[in-house]
mmCIF file of the N, C-alpha and C atoms, coordinates in Angstrom:
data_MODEL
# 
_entry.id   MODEL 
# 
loop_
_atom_site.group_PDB 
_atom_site.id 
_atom_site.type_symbol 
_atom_site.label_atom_id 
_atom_site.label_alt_id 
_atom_site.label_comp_id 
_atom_site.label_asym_id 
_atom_site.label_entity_id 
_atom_site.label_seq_id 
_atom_site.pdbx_PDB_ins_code 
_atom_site.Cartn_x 
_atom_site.Cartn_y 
_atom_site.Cartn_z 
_atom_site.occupancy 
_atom_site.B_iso_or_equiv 
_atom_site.pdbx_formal_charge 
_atom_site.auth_seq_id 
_atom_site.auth_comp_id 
_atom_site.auth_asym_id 
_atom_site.auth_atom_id 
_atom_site.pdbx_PDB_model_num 
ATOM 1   N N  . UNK A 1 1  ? -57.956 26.497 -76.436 1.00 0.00 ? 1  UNK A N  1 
ATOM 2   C CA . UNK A 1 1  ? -59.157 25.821 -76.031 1.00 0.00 ? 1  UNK A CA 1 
ATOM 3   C C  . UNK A 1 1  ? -59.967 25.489 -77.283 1.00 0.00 ? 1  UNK A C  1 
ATOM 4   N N  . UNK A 1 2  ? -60.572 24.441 -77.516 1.00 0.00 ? 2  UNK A N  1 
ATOM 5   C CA . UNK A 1 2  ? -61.421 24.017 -77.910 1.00 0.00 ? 2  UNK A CA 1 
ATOM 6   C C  . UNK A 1 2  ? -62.951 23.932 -78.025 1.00 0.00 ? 2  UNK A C  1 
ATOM 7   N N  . UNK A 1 3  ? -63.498 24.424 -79.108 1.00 0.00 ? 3  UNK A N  1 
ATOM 8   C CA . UNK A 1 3  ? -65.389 24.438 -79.185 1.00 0.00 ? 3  UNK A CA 1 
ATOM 9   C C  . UNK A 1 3  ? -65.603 24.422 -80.320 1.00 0.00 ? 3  UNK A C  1 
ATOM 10  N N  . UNK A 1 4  ? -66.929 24.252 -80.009 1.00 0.00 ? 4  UNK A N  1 
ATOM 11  C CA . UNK A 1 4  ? -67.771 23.628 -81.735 1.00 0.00 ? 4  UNK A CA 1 
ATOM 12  C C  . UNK A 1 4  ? -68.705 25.019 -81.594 1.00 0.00 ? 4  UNK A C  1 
ATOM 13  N N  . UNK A 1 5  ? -68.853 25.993 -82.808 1.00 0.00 ? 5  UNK A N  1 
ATOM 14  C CA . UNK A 1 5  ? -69.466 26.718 -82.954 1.00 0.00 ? 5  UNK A CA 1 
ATOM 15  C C  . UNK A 1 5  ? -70.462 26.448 -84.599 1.00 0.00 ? 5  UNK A C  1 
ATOM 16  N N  . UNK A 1 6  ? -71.239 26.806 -85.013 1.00 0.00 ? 6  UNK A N  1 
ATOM 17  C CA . UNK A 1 6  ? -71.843 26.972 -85.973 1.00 0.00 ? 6  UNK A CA 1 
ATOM 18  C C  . UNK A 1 6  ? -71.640 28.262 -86.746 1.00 0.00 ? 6  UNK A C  1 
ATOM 19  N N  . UNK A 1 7  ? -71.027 28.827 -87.411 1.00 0.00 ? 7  UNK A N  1 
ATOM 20  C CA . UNK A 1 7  ? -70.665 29.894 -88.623 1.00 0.00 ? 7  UNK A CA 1 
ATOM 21  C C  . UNK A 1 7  ? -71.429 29.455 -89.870 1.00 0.00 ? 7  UNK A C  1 
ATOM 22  N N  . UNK A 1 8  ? -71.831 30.329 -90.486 1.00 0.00 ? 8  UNK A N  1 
ATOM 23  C CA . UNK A 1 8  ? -72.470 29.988 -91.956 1.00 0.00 ? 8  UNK A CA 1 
ATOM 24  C C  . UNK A 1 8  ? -71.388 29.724 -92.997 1.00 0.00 ? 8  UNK A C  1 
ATOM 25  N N  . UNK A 1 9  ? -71.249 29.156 -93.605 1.00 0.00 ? 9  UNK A N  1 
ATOM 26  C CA . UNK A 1 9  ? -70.007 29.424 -94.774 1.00 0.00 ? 9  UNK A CA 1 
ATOM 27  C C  . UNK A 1 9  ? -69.660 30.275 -95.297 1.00 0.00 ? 9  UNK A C  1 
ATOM 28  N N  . UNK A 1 10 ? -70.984 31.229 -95.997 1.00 0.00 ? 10 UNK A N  1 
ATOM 29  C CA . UNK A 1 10 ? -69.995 32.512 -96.439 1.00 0.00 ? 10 UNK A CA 1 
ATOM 30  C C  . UNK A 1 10 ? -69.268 33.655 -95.429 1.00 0.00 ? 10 UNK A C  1 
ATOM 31  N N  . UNK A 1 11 ? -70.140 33.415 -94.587 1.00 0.00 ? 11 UNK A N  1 
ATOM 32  C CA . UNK A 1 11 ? -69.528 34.036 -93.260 1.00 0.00 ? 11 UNK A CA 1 
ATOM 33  C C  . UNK A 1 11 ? -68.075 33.819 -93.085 1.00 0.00 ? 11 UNK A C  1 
ATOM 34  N N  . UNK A 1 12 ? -68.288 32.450 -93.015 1.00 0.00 ? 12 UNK A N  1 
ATOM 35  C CA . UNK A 1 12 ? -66.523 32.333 -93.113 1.00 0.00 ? 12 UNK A CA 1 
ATOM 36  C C  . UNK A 1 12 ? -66.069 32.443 -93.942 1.00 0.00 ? 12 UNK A C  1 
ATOM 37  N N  . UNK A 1 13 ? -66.077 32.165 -95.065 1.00 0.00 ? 13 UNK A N  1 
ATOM 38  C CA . UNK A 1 13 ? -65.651 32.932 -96.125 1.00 0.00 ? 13 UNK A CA 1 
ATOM 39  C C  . UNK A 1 13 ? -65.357 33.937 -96.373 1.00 0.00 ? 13 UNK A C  1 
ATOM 40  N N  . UNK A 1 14 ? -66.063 35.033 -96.181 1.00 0.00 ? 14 UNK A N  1 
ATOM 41  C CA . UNK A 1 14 ? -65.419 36.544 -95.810 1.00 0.00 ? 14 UNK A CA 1 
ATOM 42  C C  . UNK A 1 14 ? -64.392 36.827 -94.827 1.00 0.00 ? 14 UNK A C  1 
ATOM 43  N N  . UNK A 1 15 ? -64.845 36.086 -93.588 1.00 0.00 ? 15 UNK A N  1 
ATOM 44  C CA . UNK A 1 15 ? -63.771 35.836 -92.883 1.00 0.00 ? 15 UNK A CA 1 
ATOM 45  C C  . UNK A 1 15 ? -62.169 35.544 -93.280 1.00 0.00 ? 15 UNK A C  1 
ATOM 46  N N  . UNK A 1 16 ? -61.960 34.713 -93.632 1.00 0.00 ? 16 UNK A N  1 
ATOM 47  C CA . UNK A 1 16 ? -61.039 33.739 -94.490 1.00 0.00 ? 16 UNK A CA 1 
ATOM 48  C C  . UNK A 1 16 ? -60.754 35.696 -95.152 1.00 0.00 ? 16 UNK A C  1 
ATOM 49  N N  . UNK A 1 17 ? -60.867 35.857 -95.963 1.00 0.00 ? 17 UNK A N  1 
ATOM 50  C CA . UNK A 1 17 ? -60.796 37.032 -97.017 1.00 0.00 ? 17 UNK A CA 1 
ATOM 51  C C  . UNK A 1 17 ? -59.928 37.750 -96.586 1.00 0.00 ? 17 UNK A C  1 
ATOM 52  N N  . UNK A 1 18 ? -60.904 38.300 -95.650 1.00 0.00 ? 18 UNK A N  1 
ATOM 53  C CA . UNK A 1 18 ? -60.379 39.469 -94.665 1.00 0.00 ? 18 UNK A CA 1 
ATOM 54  C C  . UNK A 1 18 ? -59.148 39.295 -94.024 1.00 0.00 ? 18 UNK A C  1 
ATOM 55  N N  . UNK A 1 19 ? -59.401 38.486 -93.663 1.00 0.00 ? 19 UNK A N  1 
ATOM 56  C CA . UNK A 1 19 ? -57.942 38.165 -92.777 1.00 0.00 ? 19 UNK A CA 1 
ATOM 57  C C  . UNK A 1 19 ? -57.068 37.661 -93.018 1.00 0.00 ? 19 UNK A C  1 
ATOM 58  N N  . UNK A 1 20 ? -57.134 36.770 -94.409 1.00 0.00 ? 20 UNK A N  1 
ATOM 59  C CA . UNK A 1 20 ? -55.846 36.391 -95.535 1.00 0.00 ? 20 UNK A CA 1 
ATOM 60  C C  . UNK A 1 20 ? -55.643 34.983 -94.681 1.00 0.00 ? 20 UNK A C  1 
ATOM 61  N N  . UNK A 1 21 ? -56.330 34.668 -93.926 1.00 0.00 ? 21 UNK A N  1 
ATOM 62  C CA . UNK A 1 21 ? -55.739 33.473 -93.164 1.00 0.00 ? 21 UNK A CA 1 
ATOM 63  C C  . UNK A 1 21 ? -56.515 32.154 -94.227 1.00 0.00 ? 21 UNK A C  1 
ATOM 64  N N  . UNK A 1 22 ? -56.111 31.024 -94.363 1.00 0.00 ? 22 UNK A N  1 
ATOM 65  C CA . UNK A 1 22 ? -56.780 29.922 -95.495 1.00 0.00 ? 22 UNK A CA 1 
ATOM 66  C C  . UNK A 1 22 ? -57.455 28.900 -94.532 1.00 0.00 ? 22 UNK A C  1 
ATOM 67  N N  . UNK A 1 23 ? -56.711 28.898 -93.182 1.00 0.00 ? 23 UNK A N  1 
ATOM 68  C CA . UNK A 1 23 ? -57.479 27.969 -92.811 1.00 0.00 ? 23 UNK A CA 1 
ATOM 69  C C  . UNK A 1 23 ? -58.788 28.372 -91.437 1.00 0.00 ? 23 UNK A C  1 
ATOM 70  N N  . UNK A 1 24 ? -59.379 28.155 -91.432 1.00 0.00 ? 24 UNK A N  1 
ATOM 71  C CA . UNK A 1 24 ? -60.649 28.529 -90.635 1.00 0.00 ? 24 UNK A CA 1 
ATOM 72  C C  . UNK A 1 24 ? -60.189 29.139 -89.219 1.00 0.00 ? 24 UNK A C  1 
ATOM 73  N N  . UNK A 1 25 ? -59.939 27.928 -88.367 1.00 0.00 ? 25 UNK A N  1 
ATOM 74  C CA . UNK A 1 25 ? -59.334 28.527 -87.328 1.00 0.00 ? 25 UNK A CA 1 
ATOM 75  C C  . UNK A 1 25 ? -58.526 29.399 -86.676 1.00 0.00 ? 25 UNK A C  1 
ATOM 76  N N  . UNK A 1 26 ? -57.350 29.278 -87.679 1.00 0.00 ? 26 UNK A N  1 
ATOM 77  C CA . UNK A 1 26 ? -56.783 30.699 -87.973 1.00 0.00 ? 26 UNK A CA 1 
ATOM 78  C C  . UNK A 1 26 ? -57.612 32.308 -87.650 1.00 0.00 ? 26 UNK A C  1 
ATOM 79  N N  . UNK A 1 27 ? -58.656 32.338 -88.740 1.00 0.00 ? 27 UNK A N  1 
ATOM 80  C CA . UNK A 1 27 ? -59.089 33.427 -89.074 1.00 0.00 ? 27 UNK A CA 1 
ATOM 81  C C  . UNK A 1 27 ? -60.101 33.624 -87.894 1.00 0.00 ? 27 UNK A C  1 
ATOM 82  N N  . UNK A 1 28 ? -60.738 32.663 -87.650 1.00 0.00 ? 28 UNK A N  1 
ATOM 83  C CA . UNK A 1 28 ? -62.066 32.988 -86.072 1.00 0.00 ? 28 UNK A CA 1 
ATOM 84  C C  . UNK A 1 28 ? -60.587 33.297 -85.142 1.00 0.00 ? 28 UNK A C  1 
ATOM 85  N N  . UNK A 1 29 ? -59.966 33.174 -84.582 1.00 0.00 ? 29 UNK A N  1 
ATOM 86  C CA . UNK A 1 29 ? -58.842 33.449 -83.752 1.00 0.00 ? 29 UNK A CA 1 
ATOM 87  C C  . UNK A 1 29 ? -58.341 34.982 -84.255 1.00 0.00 ? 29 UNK A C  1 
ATOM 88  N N  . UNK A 1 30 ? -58.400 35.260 -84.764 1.00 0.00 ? 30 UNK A N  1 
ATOM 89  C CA . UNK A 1 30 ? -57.765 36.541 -85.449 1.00 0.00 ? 30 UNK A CA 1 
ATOM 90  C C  . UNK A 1 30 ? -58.950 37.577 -85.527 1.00 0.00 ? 30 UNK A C  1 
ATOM 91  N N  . UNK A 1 31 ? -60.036 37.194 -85.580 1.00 0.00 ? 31 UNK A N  1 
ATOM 92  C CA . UNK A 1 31 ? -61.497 38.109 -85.402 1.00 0.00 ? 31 UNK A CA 1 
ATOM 93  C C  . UNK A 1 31 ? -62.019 38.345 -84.520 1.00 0.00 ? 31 UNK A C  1 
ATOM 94  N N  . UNK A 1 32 ? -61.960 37.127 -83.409 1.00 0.00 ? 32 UNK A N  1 
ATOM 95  C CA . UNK A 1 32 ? -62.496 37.412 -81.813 1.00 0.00 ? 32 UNK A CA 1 
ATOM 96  C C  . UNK A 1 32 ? -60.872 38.153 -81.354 1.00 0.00 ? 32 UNK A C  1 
ATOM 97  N N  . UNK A 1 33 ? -59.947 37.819 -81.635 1.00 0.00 ? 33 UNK A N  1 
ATOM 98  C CA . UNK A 1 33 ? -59.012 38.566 -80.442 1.00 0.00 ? 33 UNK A CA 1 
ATOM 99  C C  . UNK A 1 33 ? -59.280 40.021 -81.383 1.00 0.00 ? 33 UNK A C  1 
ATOM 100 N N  . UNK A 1 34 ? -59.203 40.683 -82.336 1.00 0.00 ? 34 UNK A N  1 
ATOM 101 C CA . UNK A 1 34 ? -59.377 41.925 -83.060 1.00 0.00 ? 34 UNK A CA 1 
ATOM 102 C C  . UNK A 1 34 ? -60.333 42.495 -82.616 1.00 0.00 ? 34 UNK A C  1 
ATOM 103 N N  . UNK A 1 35 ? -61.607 41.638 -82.319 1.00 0.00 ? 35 UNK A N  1 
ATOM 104 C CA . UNK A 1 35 ? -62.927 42.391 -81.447 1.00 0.00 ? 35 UNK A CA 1 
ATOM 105 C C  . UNK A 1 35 ? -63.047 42.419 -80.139 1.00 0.00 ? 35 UNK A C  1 
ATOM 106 N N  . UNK A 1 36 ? -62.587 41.799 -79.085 1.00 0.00 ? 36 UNK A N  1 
ATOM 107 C CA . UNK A 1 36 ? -62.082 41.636 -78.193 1.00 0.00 ? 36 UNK A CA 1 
ATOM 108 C C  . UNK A 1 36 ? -61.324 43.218 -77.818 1.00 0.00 ? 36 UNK A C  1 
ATOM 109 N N  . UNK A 1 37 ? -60.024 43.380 -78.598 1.00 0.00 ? 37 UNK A N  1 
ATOM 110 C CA . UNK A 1 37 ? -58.792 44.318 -78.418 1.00 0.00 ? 37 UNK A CA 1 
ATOM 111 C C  . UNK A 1 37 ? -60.214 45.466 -78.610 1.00 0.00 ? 37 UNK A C  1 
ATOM 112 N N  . UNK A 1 38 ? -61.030 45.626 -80.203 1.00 0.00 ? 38 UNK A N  1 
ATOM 113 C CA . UNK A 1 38 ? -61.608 47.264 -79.995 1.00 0.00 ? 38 UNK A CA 1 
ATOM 114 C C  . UNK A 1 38 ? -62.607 47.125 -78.839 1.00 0.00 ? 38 UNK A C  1 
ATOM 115 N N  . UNK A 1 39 ? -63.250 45.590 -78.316 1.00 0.00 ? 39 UNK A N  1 
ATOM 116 C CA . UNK A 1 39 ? -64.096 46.587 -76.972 1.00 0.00 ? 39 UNK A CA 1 
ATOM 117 C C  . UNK A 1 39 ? -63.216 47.061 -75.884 1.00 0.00 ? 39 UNK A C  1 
ATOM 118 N N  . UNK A 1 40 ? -62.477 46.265 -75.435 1.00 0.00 ? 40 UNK A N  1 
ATOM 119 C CA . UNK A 1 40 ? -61.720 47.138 -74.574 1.00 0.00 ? 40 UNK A CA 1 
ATOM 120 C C  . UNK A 1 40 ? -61.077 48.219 -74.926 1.00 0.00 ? 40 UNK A C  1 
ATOM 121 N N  . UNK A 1 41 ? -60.990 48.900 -75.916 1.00 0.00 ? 41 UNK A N  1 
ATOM 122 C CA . UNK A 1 41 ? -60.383 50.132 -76.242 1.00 0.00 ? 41 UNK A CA 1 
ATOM 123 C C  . UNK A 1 41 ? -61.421 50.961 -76.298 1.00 0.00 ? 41 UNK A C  1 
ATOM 124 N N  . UNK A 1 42 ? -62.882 50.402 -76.344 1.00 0.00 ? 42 UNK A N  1 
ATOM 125 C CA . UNK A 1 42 ? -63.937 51.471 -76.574 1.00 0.00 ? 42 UNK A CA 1 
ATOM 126 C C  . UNK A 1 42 ? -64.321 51.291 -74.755 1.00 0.00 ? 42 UNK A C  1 
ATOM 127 N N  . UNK A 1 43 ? -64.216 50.350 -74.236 1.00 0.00 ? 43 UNK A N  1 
ATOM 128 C CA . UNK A 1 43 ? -64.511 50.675 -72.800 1.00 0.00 ? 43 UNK A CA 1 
ATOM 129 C C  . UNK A 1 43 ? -63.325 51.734 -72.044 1.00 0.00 ? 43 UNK A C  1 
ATOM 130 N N  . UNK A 1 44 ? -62.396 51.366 -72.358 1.00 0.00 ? 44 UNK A N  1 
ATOM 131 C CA . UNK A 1 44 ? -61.626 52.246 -71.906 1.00 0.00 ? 44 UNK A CA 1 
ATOM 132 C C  . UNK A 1 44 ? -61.541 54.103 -72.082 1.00 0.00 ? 44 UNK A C  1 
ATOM 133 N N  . UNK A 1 45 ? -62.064 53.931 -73.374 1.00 0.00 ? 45 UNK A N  1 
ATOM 134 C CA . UNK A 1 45 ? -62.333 55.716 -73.993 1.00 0.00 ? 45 UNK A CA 1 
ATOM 135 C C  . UNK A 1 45 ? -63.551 56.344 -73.400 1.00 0.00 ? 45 UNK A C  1 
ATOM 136 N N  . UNK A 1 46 ? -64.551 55.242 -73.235 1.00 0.00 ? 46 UNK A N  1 
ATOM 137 C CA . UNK A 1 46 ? -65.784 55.557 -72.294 1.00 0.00 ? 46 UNK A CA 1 
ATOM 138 C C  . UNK A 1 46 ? -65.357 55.763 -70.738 1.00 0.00 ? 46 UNK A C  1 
ATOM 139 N N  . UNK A 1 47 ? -64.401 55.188 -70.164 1.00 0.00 ? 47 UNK A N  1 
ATOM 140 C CA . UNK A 1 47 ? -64.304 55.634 -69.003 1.00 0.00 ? 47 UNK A CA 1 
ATOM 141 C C  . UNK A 1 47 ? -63.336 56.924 -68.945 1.00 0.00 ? 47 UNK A C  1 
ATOM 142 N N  . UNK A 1 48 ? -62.391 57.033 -69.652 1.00 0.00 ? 48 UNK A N  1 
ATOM 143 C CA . UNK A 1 48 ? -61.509 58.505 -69.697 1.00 0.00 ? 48 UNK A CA 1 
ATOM 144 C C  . UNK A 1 48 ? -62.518 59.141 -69.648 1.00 0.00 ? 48 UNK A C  1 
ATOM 145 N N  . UNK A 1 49 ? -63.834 58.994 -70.988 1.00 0.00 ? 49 UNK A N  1 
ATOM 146 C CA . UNK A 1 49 ? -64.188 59.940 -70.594 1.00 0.00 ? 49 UNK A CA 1 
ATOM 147 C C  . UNK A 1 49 ? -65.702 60.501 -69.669 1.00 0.00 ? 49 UNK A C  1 
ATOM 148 N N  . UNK A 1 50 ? -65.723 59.793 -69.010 1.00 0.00 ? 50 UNK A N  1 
ATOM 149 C CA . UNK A 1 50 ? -66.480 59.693 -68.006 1.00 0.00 ? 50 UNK A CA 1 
ATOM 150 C C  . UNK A 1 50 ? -65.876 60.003 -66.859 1.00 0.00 ? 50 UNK A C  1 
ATOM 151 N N  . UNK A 1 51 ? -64.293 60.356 -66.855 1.00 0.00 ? 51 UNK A N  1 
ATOM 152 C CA . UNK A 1 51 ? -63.529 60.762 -65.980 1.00 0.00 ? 51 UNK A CA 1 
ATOM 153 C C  . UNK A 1 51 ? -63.583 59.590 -64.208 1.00 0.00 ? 51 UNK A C  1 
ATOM 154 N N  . UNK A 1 52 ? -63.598 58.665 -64.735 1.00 0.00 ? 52 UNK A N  1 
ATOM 155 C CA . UNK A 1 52 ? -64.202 57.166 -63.838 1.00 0.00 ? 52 UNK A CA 1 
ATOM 156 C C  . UNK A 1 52 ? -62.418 57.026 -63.781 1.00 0.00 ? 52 UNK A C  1 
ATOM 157 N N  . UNK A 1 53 ? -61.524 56.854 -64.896 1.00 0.00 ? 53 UNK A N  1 
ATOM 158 C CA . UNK A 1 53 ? -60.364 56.579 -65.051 1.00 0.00 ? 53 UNK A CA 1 
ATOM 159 C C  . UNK A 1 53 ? -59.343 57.988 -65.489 1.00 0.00 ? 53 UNK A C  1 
ATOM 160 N N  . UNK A 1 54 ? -58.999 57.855 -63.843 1.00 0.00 ? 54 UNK A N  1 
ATOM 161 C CA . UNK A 1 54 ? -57.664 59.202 -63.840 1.00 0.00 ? 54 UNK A CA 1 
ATOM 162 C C  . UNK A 1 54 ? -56.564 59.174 -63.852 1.00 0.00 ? 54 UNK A C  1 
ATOM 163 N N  . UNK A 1 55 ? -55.960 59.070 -65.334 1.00 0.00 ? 55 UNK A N  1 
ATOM 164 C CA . UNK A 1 55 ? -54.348 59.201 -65.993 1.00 0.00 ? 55 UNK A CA 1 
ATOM 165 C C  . UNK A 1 55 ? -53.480 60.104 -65.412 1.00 0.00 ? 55 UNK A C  1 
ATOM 166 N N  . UNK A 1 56 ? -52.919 60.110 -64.516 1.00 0.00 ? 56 UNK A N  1 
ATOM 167 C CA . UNK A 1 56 ? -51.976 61.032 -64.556 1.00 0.00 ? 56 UNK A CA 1 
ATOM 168 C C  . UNK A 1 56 ? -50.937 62.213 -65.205 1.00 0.00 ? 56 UNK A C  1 
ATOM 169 N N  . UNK A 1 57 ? -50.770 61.383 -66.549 1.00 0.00 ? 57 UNK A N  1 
ATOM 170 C CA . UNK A 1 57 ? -50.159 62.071 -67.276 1.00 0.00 ? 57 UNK A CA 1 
ATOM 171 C C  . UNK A 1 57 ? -50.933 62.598 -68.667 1.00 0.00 ? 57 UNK A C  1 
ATOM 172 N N  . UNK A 1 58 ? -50.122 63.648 -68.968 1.00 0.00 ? 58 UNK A N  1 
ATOM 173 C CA . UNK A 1 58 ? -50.934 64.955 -70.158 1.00 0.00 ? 58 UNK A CA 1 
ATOM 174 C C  . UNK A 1 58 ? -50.788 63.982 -71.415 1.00 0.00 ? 58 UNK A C  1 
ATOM 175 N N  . UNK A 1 59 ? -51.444 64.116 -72.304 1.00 0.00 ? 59 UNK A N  1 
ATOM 176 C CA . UNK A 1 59 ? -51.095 63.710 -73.669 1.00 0.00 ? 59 UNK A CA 1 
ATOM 177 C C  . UNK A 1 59 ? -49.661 64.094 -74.437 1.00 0.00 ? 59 UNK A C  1 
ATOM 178 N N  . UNK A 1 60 ? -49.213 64.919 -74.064 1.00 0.00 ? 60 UNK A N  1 
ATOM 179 C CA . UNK A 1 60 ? -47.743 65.683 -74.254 1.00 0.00 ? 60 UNK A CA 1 
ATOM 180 C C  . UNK A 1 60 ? -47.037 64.554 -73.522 1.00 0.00 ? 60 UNK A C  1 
ATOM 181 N N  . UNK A 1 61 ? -47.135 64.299 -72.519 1.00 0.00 ? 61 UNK A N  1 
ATOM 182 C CA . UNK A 1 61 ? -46.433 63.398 -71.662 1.00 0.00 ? 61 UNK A CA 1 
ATOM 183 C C  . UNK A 1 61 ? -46.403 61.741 -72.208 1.00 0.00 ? 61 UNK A C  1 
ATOM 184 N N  . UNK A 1 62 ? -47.704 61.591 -72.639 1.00 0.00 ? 62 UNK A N  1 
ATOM 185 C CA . UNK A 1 62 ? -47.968 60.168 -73.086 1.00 0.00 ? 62 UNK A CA 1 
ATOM 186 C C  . UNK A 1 62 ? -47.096 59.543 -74.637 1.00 0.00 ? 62 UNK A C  1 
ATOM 187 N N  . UNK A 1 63 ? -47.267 61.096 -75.223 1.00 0.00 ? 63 UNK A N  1 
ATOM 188 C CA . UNK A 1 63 ? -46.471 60.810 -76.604 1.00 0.00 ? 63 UNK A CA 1 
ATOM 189 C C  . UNK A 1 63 ? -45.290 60.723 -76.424 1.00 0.00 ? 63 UNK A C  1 
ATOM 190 N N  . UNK A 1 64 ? -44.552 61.387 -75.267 1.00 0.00 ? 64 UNK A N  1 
ATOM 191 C CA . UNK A 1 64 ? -42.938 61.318 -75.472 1.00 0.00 ? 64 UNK A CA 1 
ATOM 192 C C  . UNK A 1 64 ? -42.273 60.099 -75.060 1.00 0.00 ? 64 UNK A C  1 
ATOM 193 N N  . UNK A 1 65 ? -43.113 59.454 -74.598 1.00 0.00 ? 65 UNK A N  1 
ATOM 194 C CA . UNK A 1 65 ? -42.747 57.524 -73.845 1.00 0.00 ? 65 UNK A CA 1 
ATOM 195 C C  . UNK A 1 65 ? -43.230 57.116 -75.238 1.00 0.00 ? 65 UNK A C  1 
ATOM 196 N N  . UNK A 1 66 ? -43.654 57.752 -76.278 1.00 0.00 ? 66 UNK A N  1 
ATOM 197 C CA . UNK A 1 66 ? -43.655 56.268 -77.448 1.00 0.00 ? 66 UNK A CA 1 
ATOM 198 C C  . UNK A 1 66 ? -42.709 56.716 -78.103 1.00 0.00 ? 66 UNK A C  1 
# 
């Protein structure tokens, strides 16, 4: 999908850096899905532990499937 956003340059520029990517789009694509992936990993740790979300299996159990 397509949009026109406003970024500052050095902004992107660091961007660009960070992420080794050269061309712009690239790198905003690679920063929203990266921030994206940690909120849902921080929503998800908030609900374990809020006990809202009930895993079935032990951590013993979880490691031996990787």
């Amino acid at each position: 999908m397509r949009i026109t956003i406003e970024i500052e340059k050095a902004v992107l520029e660091d961007l660009a850096a960070i992420t080794g990517e050269k061309k712009m789009s690239p790198a905003v694509n690679k920063a929203v899905t990266e921030f994206v992936k940690r909120q849902k990993a921080r929503q998800f740790g908030r609900l374990l532990r809020e006990g809202t979300f009930d895993y079935e299996l032990t951590n013993d159990q979880v490691e031996m499937r990787d």
